[in-house]
C-alpha positions as CSV (number, residue, x, y, z in Angstrom):
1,X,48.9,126.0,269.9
2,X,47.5,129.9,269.8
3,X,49.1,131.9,267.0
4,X,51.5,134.3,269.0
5,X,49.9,137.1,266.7
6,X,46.3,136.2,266.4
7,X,44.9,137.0,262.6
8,X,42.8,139.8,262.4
9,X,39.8,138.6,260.4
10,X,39.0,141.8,258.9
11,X,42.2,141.4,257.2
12,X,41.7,138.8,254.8
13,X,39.9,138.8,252.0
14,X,37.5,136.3,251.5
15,X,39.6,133.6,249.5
16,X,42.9,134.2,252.1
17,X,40.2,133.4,255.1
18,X,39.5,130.2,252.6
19,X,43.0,129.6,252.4
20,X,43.4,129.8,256.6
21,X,40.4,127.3,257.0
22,X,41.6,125.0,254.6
23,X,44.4,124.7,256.2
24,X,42.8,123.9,259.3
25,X,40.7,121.2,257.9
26,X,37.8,123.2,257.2
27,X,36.0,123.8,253.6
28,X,34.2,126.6,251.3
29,X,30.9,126.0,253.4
30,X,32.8,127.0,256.9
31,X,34.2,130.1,254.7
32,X,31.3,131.6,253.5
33,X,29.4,131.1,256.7
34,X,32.2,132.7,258.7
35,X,32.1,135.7,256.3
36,X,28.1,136.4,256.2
37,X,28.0,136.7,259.5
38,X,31.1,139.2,259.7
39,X,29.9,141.4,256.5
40,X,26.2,141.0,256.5
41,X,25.0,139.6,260.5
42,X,28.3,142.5,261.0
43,X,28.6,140.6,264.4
44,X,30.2,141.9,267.3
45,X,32.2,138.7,268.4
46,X,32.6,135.2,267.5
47,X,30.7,133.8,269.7
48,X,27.5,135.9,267.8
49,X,28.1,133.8,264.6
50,X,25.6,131.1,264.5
51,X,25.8,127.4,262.9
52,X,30.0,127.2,263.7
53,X,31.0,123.8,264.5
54,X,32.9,124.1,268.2
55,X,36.1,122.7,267.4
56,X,36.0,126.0,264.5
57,X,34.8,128.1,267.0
58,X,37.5,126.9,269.5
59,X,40.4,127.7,266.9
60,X,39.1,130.9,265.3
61,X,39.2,132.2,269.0
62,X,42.6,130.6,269.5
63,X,44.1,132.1,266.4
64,X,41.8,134.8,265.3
65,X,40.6,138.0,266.5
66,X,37.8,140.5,265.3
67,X,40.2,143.9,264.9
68,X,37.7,146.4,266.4
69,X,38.7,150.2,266.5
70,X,37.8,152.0,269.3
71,X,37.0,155.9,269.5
72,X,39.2,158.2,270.8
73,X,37.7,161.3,269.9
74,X,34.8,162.9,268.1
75,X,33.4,165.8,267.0
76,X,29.9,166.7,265.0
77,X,29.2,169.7,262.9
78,X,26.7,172.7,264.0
79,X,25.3,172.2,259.8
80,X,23.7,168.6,261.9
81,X,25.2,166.2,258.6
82,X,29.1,165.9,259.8
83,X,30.6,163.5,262.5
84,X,34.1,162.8,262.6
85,X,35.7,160.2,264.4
86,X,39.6,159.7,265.2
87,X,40.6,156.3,265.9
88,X,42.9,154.4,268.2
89,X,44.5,151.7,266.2
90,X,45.9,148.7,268.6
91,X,49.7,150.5,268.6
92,X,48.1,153.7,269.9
93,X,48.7,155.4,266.8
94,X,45.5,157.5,265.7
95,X,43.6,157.7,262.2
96,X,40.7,160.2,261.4
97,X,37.4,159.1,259.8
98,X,34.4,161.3,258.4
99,X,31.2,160.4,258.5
100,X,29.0,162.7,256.1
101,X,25.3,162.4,255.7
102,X,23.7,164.1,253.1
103,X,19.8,163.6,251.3
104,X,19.2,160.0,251.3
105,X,22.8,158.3,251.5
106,X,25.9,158.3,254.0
107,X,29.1,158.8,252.7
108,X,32.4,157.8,254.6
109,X,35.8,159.1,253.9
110,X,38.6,156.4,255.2
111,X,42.2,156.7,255.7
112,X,44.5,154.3,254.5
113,X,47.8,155.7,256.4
114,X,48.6,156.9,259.4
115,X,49.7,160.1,258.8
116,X,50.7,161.1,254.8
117,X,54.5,160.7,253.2
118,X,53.3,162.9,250.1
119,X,53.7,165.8,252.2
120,X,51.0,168.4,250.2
121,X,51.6,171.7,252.1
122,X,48.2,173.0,252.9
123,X,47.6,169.2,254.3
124,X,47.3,168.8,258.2
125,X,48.2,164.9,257.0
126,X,51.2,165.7,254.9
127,X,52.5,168.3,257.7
128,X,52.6,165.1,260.3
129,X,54.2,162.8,258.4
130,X,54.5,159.1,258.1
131,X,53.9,157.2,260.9
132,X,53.2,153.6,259.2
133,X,50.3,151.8,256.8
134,X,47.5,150.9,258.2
135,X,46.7,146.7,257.6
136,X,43.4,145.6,255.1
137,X,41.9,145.2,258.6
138,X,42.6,148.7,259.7
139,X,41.1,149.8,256.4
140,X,37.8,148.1,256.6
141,X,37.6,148.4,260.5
142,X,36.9,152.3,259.5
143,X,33.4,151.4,257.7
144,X,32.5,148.0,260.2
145,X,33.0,151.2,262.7
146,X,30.9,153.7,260.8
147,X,28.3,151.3,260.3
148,X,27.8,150.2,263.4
149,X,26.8,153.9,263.9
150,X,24.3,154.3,261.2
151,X,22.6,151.0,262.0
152,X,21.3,152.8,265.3
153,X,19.8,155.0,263.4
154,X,18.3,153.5,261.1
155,X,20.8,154.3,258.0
156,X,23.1,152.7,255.6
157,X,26.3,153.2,253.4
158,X,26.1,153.9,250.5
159,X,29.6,155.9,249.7
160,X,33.4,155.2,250.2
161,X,36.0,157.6,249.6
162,X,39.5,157.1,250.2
163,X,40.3,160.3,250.5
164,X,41.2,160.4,254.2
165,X,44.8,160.3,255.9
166,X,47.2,158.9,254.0
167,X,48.0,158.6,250.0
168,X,46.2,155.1,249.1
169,X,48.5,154.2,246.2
170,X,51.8,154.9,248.7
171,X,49.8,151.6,250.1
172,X,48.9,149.6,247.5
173,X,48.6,146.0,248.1
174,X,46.9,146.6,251.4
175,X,44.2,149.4,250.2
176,X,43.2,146.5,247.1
177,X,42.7,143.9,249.5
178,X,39.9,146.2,251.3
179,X,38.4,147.1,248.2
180,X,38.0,143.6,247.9
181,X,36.6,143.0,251.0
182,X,34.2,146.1,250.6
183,X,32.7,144.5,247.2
184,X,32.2,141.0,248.0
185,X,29.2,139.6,246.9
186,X,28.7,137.7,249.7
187,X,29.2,140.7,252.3
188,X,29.3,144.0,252.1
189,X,28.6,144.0,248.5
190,X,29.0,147.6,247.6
191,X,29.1,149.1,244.3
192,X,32.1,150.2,242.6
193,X,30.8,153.2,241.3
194,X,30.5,154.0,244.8
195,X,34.1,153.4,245.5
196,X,36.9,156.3,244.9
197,X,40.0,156.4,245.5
198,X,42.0,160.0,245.6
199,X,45.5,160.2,245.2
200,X,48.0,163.1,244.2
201,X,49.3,161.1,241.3
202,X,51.3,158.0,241.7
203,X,51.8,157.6,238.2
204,X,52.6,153.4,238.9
205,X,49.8,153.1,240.5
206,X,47.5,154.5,238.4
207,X,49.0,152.5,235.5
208,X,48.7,149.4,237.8
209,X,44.7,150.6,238.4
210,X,44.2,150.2,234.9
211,X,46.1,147.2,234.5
212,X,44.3,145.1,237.5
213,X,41.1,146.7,236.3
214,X,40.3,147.7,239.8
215,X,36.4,148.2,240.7
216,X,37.0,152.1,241.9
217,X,36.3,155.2,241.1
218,X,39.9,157.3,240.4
219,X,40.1,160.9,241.7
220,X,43.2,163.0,241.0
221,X,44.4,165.3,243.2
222,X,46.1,168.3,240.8
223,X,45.8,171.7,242.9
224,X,48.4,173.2,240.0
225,X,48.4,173.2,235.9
226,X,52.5,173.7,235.8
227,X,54.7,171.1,237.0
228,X,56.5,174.7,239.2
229,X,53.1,175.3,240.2
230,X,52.3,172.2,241.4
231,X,55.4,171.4,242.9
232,X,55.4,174.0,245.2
233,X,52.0,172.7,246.6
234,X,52.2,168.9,246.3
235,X,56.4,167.9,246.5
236,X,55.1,164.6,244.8
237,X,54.5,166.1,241.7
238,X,58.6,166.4,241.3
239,X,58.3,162.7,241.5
240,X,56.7,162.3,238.6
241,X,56.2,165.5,236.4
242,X,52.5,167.0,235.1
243,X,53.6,165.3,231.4
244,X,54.2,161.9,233.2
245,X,50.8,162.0,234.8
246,X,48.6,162.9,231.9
247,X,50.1,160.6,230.4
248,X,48.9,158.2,233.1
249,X,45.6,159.5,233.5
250,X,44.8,159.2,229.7
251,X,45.9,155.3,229.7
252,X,43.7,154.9,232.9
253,X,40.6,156.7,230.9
254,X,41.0,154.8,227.9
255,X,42.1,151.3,229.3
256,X,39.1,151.5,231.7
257,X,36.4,153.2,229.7
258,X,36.1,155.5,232.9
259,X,36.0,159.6,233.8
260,X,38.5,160.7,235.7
261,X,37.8,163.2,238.5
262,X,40.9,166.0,239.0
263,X,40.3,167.7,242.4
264,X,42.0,171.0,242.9
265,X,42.2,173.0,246.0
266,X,41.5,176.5,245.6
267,X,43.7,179.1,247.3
268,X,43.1,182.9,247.7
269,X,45.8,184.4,244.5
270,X,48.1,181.0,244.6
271,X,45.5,178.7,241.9
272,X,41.9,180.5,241.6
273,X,43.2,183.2,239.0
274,X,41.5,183.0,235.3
275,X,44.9,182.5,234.1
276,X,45.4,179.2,236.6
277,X,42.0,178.1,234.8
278,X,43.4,178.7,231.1
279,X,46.2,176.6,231.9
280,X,44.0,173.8,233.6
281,X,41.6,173.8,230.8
282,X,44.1,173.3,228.1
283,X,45.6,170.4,230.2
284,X,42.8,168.5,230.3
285,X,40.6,169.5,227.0
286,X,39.3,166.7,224.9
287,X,39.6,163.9,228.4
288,X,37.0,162.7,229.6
289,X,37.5,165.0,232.7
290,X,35.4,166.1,235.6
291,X,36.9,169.0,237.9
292,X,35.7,169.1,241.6
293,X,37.0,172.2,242.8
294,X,36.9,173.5,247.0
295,X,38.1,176.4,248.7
296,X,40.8,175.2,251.2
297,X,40.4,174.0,254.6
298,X,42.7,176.3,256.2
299,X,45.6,175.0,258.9
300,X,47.6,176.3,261.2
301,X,50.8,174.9,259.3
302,X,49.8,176.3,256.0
303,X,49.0,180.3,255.6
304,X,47.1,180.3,252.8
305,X,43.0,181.3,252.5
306,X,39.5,180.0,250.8
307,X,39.1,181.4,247.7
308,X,36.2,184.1,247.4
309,X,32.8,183.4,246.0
310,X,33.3,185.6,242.8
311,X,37.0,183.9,241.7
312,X,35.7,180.2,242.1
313,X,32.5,181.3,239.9
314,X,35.3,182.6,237.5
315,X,37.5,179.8,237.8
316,X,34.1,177.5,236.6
317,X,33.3,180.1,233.9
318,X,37.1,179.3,232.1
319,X,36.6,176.0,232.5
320,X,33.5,176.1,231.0
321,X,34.8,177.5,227.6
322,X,37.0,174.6,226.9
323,X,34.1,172.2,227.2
324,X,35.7,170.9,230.9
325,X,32.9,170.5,233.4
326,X,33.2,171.3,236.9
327,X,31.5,170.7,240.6
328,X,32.5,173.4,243.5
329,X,32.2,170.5,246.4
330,X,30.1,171.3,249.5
331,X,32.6,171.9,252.3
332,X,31.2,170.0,255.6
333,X,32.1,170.2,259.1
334,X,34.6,173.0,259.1
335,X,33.6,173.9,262.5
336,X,34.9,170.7,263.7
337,X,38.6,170.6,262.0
338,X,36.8,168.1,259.4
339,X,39.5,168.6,256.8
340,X,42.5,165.8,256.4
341,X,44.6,165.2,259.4
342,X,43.1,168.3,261.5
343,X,41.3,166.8,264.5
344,X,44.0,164.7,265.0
345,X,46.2,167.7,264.8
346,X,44.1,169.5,266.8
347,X,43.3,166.9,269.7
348,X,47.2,165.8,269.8
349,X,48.9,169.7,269.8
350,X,48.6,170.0,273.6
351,X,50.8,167.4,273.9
352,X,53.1,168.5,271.3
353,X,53.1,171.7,273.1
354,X,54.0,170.3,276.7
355,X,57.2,168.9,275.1
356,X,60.5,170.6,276.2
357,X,62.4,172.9,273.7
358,X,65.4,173.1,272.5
359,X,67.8,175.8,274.1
């Protein structure tokens, strides 16, 4: 009988699709032959997988499905290095993914939510909302997509970042089982150290990170050195207070042997003062700390501006005096509403709009 809800293969890692064809009858050999030509032939459809057996073939497309996404808009950057792509999931609901192209390596930012619960203020994402988590399948269906696109020219991945729509460690279980998938030996086989994952500070998550000794990069989204400070930009941090974090962060270093990576969004006179920068370099003096710092992405819900030039030179300087090092990160495709959440914000405002108001 066909499963009423056929199994997206992209969302099982490879010893759950063990585990399904074992149960049909079918051993490790079947597995591992199904999964190299998903991750490594990256084939379009089952009937593209070669050497299947037909009564395999007749109940993978019985109770199976390959969970493509399909583009519903897209946009590429005048600077020629930018594309971003939002997605129609099968429910209709939308996700936005960045493809960024820089030297001699791609780079993919993924969401792992459809819209954001954290609800960071100067955030398209966290000004939507949640809508719901995306599935393992939904995850990985972002870089199947992406590569697609970079095989026509030629290209490959090399970089994942999970720093698209969406808080990854709001979505724990399912965001792990895509890491998994992404660095199977047997498919896509990508290195951790080319894996991060951002998040504005979980702190059970991060603890669990350390735990699980998870293959990823961890990036920590601070944007204030006060827990009043930062609570007034990202509402999460009254969830779990600046002392609670560190705390967090310093197991996750020392458990995992690993730098931690603290992003913070710089805003014109809110975070970019050399006072701001004292206060974030005695936080995080003597960790093994890197700061990527940005000027923000403005949006229309949010009305704060970019930092200048001269305050994020100063803001490096400070943090240069108490042995912190720092990286101002390149900001792509702003010409194209590249930030978090703000093509789909963009694309889906008309409708918005049309809706009737209250008297």
């Amino acid at each position: 009988m066909p499963s009423a809800t056929p199994t997206n293969l992209y969302d099982l890692t490879r010893p759950a699709l063990g585990e399904l064809l074992s149960g049909w009858g079918f051993g490790p050999y079947h597995r591992d032959l199904l999964w190299t030509a998903l991750y490594r032939k990256q084939v379009r459809s089952l009937d593209d997988v070669e050497g299947l057996r037909p009564d395999l073939r007749d109940a993978l497309r019985e109770r199976t499905r390959l969970g493509h996404l399909a583009t519903h808009h897209e946009s590429f950057s005048s600077d020629g290095y930018t594309h971003k792509l939002l997605l129609r999931l099968d429910d209709g609901q939308t996700i936005e993914t960045v493809l960024m192209r820089f030297k001699g390596r791609a780079t993919v930012c993924l969401s792992t939510q459809a819209g954001c619960a954290m609800g960071c203020v100067f955030c398209a994402t966290g000004q939507m909302g949640l809508s719901r988590h995306l599935t393992p399948g939904e995850i990985v269906g972002q870089v199947m997509h992406v590569n697609r696109i970079l095989r026509e020219s030629g290209e490959s991945l090399r970089n994942v970042v999970l720093m698209g729509m969406g808080e990854p460690l709001h979505n724990y279980e399912h965001t792990m089982s895509a890491l998994d998938v992404l660095v199977d030996a047997l498919g896509l086989a990508m290195g951790p150290r080319f894996l991060t994952l951002s998040t504005v500070g979980v702190v059970p998550g991060i603890r669990r990170l350390a735990d699980e000794e998870r293959p990823v990069q961890l990036a920590v989204s601070l944007h204030g050195a006060t827990d009043a400070e930062r609570a007034a930009l990202v509402p999460a941090g009254r969830r779990w207070p600046l002392a609670e974090l560190m705390d967090a962060c310093r197991y996750y270093s020392e458990k995992r042997k690993r730098r931690i990576f603290f992003e913070w969004t710089l805003i014109s006179g809110r975070n970019d003062t050399p006072e701001h920068a004292h206060t974030l370099g005695r936080l995080l003096q003597g960790m093994d700390a890197h700061v990527n710092v940005i000027p923000l992405n403005p949006t229309v819900g949010y009305d704060g501006g970019p930092s200048r030039p001269e305050s994020v030179r100063a803001f490096q300087d400070v943090l240069t005096s108490y042995a912190v090092p720092s990286t101002v990160r390149q900001r792509r495709g702003i010409d194209i509403d590249a930030g978090c959440g703000q093509l789909k914000a963009a694309v889906e405002r008309p409708s918005r709009r049309s809706l009737p108001t209250s008297p």
